[in-house]
C-alpha positions in Angstrom: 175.8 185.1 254.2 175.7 185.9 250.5 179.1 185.5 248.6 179.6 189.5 248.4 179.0 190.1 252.0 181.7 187.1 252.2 183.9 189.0 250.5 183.0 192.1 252.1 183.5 190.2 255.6 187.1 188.9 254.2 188.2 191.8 253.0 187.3 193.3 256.6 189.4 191.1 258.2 192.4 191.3 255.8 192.7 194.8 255.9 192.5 194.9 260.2 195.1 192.1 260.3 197.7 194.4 257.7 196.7 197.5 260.2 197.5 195.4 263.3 200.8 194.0 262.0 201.8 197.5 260.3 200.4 200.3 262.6 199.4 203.2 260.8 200.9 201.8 257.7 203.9 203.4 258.2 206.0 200.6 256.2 203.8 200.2 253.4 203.8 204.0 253.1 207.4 204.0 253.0 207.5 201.2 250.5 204.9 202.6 248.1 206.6 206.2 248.2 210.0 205.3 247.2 208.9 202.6 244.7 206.6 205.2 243.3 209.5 208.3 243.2 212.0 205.6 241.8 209.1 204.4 239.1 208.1 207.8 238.2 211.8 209.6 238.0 212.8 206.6 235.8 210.0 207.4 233.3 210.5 211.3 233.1 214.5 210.8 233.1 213.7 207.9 230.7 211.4 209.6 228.5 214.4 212.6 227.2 216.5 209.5 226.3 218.8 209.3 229.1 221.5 207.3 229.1 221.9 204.4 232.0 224.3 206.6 234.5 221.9 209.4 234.1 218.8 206.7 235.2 220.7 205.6 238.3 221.6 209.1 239.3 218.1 210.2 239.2 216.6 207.1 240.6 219.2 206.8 243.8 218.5 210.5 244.1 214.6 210.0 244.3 215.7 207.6 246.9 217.3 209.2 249.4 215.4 212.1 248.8 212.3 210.2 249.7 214.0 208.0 253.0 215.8 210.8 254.2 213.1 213.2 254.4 211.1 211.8 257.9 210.0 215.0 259.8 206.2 215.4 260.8 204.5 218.0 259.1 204.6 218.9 255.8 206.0 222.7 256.2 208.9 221.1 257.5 209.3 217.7 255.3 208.9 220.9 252.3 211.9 222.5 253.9 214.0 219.7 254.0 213.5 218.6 250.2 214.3 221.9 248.9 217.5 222.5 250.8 218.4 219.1 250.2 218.4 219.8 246.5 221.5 222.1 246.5 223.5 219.9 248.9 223.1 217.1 247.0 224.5 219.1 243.7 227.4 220.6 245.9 228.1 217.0 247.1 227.7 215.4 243.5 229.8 218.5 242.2 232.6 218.1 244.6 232.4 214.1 244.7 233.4 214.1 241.1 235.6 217.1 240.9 238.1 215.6 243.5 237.7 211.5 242.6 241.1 210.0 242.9 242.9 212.4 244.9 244.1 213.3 248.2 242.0 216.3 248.6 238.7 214.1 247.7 239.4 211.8 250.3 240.2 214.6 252.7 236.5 215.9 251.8 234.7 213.2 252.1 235.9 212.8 255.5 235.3 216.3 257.0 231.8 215.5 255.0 231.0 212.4 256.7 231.5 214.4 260.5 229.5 217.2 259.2 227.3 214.6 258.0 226.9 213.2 261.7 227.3 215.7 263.9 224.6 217.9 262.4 221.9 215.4 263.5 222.3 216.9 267.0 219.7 219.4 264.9 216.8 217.3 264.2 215.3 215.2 261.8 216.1 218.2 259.1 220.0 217.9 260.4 219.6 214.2 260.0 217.7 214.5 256.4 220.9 217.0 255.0 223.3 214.8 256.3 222.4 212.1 254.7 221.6 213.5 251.6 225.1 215.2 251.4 226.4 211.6 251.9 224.3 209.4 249.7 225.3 212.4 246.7 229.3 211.8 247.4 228.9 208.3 247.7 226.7 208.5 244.3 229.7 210.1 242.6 232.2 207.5 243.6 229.4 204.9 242.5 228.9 206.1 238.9 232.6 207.5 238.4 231.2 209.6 235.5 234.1 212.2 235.6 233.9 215.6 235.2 232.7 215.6 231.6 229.2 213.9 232.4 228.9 216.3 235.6 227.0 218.3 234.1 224.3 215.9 232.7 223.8 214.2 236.2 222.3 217.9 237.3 218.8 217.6 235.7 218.1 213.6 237.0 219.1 214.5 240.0 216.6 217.6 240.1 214.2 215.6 238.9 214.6 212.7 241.3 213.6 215.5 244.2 210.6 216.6 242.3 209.4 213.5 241.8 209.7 212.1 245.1 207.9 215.3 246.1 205.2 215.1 243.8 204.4 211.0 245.5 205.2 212.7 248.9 203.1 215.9 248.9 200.1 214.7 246.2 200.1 210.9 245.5 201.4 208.5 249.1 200.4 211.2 251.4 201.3 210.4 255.0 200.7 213.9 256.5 199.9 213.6 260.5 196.2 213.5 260.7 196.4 210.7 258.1 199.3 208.7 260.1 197.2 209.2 263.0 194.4 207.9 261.7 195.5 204.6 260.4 197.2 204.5 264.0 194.0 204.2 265.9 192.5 201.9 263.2 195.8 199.6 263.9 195.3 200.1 267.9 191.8 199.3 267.7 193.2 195.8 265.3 195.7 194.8 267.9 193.2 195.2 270.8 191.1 192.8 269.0 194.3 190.7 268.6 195.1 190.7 272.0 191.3 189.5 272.7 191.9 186.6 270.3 194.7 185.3 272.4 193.6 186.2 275.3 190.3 183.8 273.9 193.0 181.4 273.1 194.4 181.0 277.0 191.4 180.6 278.1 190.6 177.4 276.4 193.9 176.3 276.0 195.1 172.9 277.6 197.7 172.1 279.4 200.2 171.3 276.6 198.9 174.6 274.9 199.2 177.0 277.6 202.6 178.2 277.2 202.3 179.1 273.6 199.5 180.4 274.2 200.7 183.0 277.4 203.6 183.8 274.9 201.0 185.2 272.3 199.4 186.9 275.0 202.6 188.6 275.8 203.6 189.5 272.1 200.4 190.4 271.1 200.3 193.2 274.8 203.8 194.3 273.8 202.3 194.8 270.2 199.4 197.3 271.6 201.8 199.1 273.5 204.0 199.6 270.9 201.2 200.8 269.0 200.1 203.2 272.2 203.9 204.6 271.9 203.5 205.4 268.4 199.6 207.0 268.5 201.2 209.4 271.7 204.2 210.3 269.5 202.0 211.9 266.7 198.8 213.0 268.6 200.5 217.1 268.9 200.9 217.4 265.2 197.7 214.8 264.6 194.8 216.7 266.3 193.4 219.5 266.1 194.3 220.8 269.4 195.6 220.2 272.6 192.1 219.4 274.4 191.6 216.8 271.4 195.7 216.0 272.4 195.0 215.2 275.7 191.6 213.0 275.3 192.6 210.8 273.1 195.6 210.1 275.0 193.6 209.8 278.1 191.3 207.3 276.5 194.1 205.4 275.0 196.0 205.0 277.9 192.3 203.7 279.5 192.3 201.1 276.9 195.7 199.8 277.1 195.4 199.3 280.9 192.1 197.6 280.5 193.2 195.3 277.8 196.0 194.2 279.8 194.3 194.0 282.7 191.8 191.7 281.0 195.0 189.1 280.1 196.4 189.3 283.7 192.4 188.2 285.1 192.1 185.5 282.9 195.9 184.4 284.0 194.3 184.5 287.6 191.3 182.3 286.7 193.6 180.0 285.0 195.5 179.3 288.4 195.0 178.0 291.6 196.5 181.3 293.3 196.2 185.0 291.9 198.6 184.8 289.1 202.1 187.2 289.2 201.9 190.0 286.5 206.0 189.0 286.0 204.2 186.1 284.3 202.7 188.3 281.4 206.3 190.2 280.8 208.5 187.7 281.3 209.6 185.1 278.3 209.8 181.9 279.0 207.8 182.2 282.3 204.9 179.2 282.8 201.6 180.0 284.6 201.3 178.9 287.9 199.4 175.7 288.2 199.3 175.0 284.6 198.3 171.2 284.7 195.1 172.8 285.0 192.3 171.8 283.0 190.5 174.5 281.3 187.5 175.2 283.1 184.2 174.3 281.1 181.1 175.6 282.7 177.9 177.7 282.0 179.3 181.0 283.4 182.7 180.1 281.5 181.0 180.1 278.0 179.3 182.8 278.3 182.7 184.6 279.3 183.9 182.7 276.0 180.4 184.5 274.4 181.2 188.0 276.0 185.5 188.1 274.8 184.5 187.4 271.0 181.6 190.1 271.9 184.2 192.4 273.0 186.1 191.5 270.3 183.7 192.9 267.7 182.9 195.9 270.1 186.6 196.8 269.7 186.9 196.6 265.7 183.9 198.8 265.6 184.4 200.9 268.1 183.8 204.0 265.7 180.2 204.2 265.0 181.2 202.7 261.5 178.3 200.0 261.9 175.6 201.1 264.1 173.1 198.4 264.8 170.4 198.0 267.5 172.2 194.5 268.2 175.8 195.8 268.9 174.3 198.3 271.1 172.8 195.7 272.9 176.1 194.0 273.0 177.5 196.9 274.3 174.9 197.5 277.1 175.6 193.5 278.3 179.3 194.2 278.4 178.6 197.5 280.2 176.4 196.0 282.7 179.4 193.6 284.2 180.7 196.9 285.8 177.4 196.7 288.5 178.1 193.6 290.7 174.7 193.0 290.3 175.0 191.7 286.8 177.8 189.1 287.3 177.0 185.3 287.2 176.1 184.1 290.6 177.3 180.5 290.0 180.8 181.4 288.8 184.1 181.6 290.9 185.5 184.9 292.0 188.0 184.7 289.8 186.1 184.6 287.1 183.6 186.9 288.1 187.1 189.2 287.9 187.4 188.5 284.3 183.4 190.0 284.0 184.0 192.6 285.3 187.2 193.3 283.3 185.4 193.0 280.0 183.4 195.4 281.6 186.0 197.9 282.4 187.0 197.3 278.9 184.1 198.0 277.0 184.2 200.9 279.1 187.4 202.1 277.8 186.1 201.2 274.2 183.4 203.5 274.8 185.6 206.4 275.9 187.9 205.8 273.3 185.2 206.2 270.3 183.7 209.3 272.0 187.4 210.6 272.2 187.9 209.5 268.2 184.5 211.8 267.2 182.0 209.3 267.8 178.6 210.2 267.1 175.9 210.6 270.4 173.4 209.2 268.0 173.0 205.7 269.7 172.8 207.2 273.4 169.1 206.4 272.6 169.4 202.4 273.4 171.5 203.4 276.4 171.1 201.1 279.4 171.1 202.8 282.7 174.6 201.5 283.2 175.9 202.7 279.8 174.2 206.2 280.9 176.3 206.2 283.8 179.7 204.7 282.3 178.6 207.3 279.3 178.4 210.7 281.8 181.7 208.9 284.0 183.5 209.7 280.7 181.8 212.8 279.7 182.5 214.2 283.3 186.2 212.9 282.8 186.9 214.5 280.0 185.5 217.6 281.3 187.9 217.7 283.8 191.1 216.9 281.3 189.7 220.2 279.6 189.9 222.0 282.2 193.6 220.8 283.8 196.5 223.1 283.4 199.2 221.7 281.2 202.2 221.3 283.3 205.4 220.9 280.8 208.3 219.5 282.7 211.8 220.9 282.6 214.0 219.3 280.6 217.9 218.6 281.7 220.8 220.4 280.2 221.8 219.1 277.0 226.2 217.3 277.5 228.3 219.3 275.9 231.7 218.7 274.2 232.6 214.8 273.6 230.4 213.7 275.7 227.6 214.6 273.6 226.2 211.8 271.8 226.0 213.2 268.7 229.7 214.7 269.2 231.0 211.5 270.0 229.3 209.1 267.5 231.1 212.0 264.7 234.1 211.4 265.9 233.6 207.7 265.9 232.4 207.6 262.7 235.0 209.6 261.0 238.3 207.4 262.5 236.8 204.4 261.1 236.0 205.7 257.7 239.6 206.7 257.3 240.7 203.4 258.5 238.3 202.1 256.0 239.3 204.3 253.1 243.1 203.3 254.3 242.0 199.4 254.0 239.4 199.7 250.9 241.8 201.5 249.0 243.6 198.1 249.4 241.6 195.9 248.6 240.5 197.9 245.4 241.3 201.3 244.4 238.1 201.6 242.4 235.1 200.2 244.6 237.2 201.5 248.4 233.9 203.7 249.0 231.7 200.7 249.5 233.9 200.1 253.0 233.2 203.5 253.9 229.5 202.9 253.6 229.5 200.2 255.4 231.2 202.0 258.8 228.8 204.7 258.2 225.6 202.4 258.5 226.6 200.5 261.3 226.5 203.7 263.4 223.3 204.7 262.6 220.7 204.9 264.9 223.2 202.9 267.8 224.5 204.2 271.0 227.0 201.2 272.5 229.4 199.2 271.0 226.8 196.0 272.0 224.5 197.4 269.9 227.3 198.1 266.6 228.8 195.2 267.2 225.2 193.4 266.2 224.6 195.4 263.6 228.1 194.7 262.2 226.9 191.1 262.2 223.2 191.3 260.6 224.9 193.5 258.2 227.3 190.9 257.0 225.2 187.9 256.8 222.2 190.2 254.7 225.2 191.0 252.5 226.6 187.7 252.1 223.0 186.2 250.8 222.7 189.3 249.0 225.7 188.1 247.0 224.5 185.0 245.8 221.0 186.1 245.0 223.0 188.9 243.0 225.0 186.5 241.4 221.6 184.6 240.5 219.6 188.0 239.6 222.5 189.1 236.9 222.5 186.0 235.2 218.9 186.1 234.9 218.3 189.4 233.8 221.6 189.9 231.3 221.1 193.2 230.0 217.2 193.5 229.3 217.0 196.9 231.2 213.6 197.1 231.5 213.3 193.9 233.6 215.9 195.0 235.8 214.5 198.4 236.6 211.0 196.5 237.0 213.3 194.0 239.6 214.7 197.0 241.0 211.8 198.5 242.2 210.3 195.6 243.8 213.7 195.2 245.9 213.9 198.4 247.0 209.6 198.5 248.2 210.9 195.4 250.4 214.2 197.1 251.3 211.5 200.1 252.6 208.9 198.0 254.2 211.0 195.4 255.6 213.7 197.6 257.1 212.3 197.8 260.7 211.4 194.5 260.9 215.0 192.8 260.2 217.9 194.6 259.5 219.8 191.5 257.9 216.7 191.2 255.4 217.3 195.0 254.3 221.2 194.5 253.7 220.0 191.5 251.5 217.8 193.3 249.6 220.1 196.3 248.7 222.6 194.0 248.1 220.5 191.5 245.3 219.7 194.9 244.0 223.1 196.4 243.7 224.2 193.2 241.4 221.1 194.1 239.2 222.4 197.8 239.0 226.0 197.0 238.3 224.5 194.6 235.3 223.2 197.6 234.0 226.1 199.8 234.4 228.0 197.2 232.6 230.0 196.4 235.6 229.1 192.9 236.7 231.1 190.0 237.1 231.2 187.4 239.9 234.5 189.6 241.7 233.1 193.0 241.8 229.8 191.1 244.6 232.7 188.8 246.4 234.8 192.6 246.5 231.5 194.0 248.1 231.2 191.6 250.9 234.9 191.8 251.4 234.5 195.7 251.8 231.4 195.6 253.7 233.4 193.0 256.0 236.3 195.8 256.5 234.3 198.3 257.0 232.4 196.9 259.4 235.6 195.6 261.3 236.5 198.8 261.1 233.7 201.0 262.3 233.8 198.2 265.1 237.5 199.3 265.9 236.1 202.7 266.0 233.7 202.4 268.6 235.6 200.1 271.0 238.7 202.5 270.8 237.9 206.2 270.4 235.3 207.2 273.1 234.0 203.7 273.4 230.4 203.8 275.5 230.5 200.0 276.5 227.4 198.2 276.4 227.0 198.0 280.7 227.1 201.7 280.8 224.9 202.5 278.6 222.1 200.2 280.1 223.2 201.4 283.6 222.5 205.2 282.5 219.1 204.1 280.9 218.5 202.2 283.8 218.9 204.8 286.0 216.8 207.1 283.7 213.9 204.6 283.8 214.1 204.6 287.8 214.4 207.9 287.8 210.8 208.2 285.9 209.1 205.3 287.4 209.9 207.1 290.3 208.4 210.6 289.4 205.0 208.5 288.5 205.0 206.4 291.5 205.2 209.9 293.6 203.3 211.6 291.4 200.3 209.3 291.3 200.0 208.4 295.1 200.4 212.2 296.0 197.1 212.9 293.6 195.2 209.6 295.3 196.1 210.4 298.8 195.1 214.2 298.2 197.7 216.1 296.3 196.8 218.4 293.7 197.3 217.0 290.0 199.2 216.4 288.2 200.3 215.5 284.1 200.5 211.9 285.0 200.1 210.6 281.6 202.8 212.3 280.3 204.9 211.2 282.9 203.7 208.0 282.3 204.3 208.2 278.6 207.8 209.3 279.6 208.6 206.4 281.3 207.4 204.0 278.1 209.6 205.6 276.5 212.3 205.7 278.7 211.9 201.7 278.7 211.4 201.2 274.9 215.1 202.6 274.8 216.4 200.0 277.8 214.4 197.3 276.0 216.7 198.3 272.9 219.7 198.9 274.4 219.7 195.3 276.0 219.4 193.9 272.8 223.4 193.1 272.6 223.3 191.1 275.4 219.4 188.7 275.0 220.8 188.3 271.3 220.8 185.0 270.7 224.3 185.0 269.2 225.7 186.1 273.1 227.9 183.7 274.5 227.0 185.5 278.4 224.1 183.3 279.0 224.1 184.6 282.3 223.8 188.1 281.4 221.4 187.8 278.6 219.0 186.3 281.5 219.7 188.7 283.9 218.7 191.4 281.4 216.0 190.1 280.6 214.6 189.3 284.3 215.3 193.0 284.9 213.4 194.5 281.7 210.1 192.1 282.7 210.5 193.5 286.5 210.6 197.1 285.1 207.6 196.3 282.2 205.6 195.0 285.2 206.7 197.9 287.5 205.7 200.7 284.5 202.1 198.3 284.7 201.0 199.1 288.0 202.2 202.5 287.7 200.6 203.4 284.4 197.5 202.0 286.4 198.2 204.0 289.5 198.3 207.1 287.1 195.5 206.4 285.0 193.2 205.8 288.4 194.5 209.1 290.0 193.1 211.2 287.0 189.7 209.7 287.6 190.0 211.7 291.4 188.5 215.3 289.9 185.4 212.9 288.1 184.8 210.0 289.6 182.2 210.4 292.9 183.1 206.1 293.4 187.2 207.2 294.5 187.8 209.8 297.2 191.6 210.5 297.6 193.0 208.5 301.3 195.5 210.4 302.8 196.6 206.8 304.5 197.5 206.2 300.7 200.7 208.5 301.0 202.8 206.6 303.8 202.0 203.4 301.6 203.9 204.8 298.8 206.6 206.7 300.7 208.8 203.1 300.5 208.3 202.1 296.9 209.8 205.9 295.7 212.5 204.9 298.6 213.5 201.9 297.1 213.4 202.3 293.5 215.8 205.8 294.7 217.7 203.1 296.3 218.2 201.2 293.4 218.8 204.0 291.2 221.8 204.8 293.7 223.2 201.4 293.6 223.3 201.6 289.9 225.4 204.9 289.7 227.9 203.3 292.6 226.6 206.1 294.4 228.5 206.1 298.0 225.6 207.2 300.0 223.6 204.3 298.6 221.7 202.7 301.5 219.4 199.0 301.9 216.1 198.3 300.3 213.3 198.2 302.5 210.8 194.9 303.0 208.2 194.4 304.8 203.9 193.7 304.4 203.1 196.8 305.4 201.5 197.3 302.1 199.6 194.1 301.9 198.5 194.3 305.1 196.5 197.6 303.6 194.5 195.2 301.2 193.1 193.0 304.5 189.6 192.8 304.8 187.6 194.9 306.8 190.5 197.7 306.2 188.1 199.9 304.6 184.7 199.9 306.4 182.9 202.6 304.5 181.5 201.8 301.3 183.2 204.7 299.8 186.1 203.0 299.6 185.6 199.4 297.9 186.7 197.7 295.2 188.9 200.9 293.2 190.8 201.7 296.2 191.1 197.9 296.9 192.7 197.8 293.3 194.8 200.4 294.0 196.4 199.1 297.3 196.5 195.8 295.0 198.4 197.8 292.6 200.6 199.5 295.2 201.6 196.2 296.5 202.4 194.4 293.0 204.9 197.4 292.5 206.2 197.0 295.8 206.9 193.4 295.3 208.5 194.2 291.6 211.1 197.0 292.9 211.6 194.2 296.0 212.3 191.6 293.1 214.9 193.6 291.5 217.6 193.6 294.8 218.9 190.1 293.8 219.7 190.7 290.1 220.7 193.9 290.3 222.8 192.8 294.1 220.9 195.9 295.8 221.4 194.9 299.8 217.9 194.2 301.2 216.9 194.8 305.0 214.2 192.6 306.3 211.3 193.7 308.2 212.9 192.1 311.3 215.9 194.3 311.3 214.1 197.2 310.6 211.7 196.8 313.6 214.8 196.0 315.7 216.7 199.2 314.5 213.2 201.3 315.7 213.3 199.5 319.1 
């Protein structure tokens, strides 16, 4: 290999690693287009000889112009910058009118519920509130007074048409380009999860465990990314045919890539592994003494993942060759039993023919991205027929019906969220006004900023009361590297602009990644901003941690006192919501495979990811390391890896029933239904234990299920090995909603007293 392709090659694999660890680019985007508003409003402000007040007023305004702003599409991100431009004057006006008196502070605090409450209205609600904030807060931050009002107009102004300009002509992030670096990230952390999934298979026995835990990160990782690609395929394609392909196809690859991990799990054990073992931290793999297995059929498995590998990261016709076609025909051919290795083990004949079901599900997902027919000419017969499988599948998603599901009544009163978290929010910035003011009558604001943030984007007390804690501990470091920053810089103003913007690109790109890294960030650059306003000494940074402390004690107070949503309840209700939607996919899925007509499984799949992703958050409280309830913060997590195994098997149910309409190789089994009818009883069982619901009754048990997956069960060759996988799947669920009774203290009723009752 010559030193350019080298480079070419390096460069290949640095840029699929940054798309796999940031999918779609989102926090670099973020990052460039603030630093790039902040850098280009200080030189137009700069150029007309502004003074220092007037730089930071433009610059914080190109700021939150640019963060604030975080709807879709570009009509709408338009709309949002150019009403946000008169709020923010009206804020800045009023901020500075009213400093110091009673009737300020009286403002400022019907602001800040306006502020909240009017994200019950959408990202544009959430985008206005803010800005009207961040302006008020501005005012008290540069206490111009009312004779430099006036000149903080035209920075301001320009701060919105800069960040503008970046958004709309220079950083562009509209939806088809988001979506685009989203599948180029899904397609990098498939080939991620490959790598580790290489790595399990030849790791020993003192290796195995860190190894299954990067199998488990790297799966969480892809779904993640799957979440995200779902979330911006309506405003990313062209149409809703194009919609529901890709989102067909990605689901496909998702399932098959996990799959893949859960088959090698099984050929690493003596016994058909537990999927619990791929969700749940801290889990070991049965039988892990084993040695890896080294064998003829074994490395050409090892031959066939890194084959798959490369398969995946050019899975868009990028780099046609008559050699990766080949590849691909190989892979292809594991889905005929006729091409698996005679001499291996049925277990790892499994694996074959998961990297065949996965190349598959490459396949389909490059046709779904706009991948050229041009290489159907080295087709294999069995890429031909996984080729028209796919075509004929998609043929039948065109012609479905979209189904859109009723949506519940929205609360009303206090008990809607948004309502509540207003009211919340505004009793603790008064207390923190009340206790800033004490502290110091200059600086009280930064106590009020402080409540404010730790309510933003939290729903339980749990969850404020970590924030409240990351917060403090980014601002404390903050503090000294503030302290360290001012002395460096003294008052060379170009070098502590030039440090400014690199804190605030890795305050922007590093802000959904650690909270207590962002805090330390603003914080280091705050000390270089009040250097330049000629306002730094070693007590104004110790005043800001000792304000960010009160305020954070106070909007603490807040939450546990006025309309307090304790952590437990708040899981319980998301819980419930998840049972509730695994549920509606169990039903829906079986219904379809035993004969029902179809239905949008995929979207009620999706719904239940997403329904999890918020448990999964809202746990967070209580598996935080910092918890002193061991007990709990095991339980929690026990019952999120049940539910992440449960959403499995029924994201697999779902994606199989689709296949019904196409697929000649499964015929709907009307013996199908009665083995589903107890899952959707039990998880309804749980669900009802959860609420405290008096009419709550016992969860079932019992191998009726597994005794579906016996040989000899199903004679005719129509149904083989897909409805085998599917009674497999039915019964992994079963045993997951069976394995949720003890931590969750759901009564169960044994198959002995249940055939005693019927006698």
């Amino acid at each position: 290999m010559t030193g350019a392709a080298r480079a070419r090659a390096g460069w290949a694999a640095f840029r699929d690693r940054v798309a796999a660890s940031d999918p779609g680019l989102l926090r670099l985007t973020a990052g460039l287009r603030t630093v790039s508003s902040l850098a280009l409003t200080l030189g137009v402000v700069g150029v007309f000889g502004a003074q220092v007040e007037q730089l930071v007023a433009g610059a914080m305004a190109a700021m939150v112009a640019t963060f604030a702003v975080r709807e879709k599409e570009w009509r709408g991100q338009a709309l949002s910058l150019t009403a946000g431009l008169p709020v923010a004057w009206l804020a800045l006006t009023l901020g500075t009118l009213l400093s110091g008196t009673f009737v300020g502070v009286a403002v400022f605090v019907v602001l800040i519920f306006g502020a909240v409450y009017c994200r019950r209205f959408g990202d544009r609600g959430f985008a206005l509130g803010m800005i009207a904030f961040q302006s008020y807060f501005l005012s008290q931050f540069l206490g111009v007074g009312t004779d430099g009002l006036v000149g903080l107009y035209w920075p301001v102004g320009a701060g919105f048409a800069c960040s503008a300009l970046i958004r709309f002509g220079v950083v562009q992030a509209g939806p088809e380009q988001v979506l685009g670096r989203l599948r180029a990230a899904f397609r990098a952390r498939f080939a991620q999860l490959v790598s580790a999934q290489i790595d399990l298979l030849d790791a020993g026995p003192d290796q195995i465990e860190k190894a299954l835990d990067h199998v488990r990160g790297r799966t969480a990782r892809l779904h993640e990314t799957a979440m995200m690609i779902q979330g911006r395929l309506t405003e990313g394609t062209p149409d809703d045919r194009a919609a529901s392909l890709v989102q067909r196809r990605i689901a496909d690859a998702e399932i098959a890539a996990e799959r893949l991990g859960l088959l090698i799990l099984t050929a690493r054990s003596a016994e058909r592994a537990d999927t619990l073992t791929l969700h749940l931290p801290g889990a070991v793999l049965p039988e892990s003494g084993l040695q890896p297995v080294r064998d003829r059929a074994v490395e050409a498995l090892h031959r066939d993942l890194r084959a798959l590998r490369t398969l995946v990261l050019r899975s868009t016709g990028e780099h046609r060759s008559t050699g990766l076609n080949q590849v691909r025909n190989r892979l292809l051919g594991y889905r005929d039993d006729d091409k698996l290795p005679a001499q291996a083990s049925a277990a790892v004949r499994d694996v074959f023919r998961g990297v065949g079901e996965a190349a598959r599900a490459v396949m389909g997902l490059r046709i779904a991205l706009g991948g050229s027919p041009a290489d159907e000419t080295d087709d294999s017969p069995e890429t031909a027929r996984s080729r028209e499988e796919i075509e004929a599948e998609d043929a039948a998603i065109a012609g479905a019906e979209t189904v859109e599901d009723e949506r519940e009544a929205e609360r009303t009163g206090l008990d809607r969220p948004t309502t509540r978290t207003a009211v919340q929010v505004t009793v603790g910035s008064v207390l923190a006004i009340a206790g800033g003011d004490l502290l110091s009558q200059e600086r009280w604001y930064w106590a009020v900023l402080a409540c404010w943030i730790v309510f933003v984007n939290t729903s339980s007390t749990g969850e404020i009361l970590v924030k409240a804690y990351r917060r403090l501990l980014g601002t404390m470091l903050g503090v000294v590297a503030g302290i360290v920053l001012a002395g460096l810089v003294g008052q060379r103003v170009e070098l502590a602009f030039a440090l400014v913007l690199v804190l605030v690109f890795l305050t922007h790109y590093l802000a959904r990644l650690s909270y207590t890294l962002m805090s330390f960030f603003v914080t280091a650059m705050l000390g270089l901003l009040y250097t330049l306003l000629n306002t730094y000494s070693f007590d104004v940074l110790v005043l800001r941690l000792g304000e960010t402390a009160l305020g954070a004690a106070c909007g603490l107070a807040a939450a546990v006192l006025i309309l307090p949503v304790r952590t437990a309840r708040r899981t319980d209700e998301l819980l419930v919501t998840v049972l509730e939607r695994l549920a509606d996919v169990t039903r829906s899925a079986v219904h379809q495979l035993s004969g029902g007509p179809p239905a949008d499984l995929l979207d009620q799949a999706r719904e239940l990811d997403e329904a999890l992703g918020d448990l999964r958050s809202s746990t967070q409280p209580l598996t935080h390391p910092i918890t002193p309830m061991r007990g709990r913060r095991n339980t929690a997590r026990y019952v999120v890896a049940q539910l992440e195994t449960c959403a499995y098997h029924a994201r697999s149910l779902a994606a199989t029933a689709e296949l019904l309409p196409s697929q000649t190789a499964i015929a709907a089994d009307p013996r199908l239904a009665g083995a589903g009818e107890r899952i959707v009883r039990n998880i309804e069982t749980i669900a009802a234990h959860v609420e405290e619901r008096k009419d709550a009754g016992e969860l079932e048990s019992g191998a009726s299920i597994a005794s579906l997956l016996e040989p000899g069960s199903y004679a005719s060759p129509r149904y083989g090995r897909v409805t085998d996988r599917v009674l497999r799947h039915l019964g992994r669920l079963d045993d997951a909603v069976t394995g949720l009774a003890r931590p969750l203290q759901v009564p169960l009723r044994s198959r002995a007293r249940q055939d005693h009752k019927t006698a």
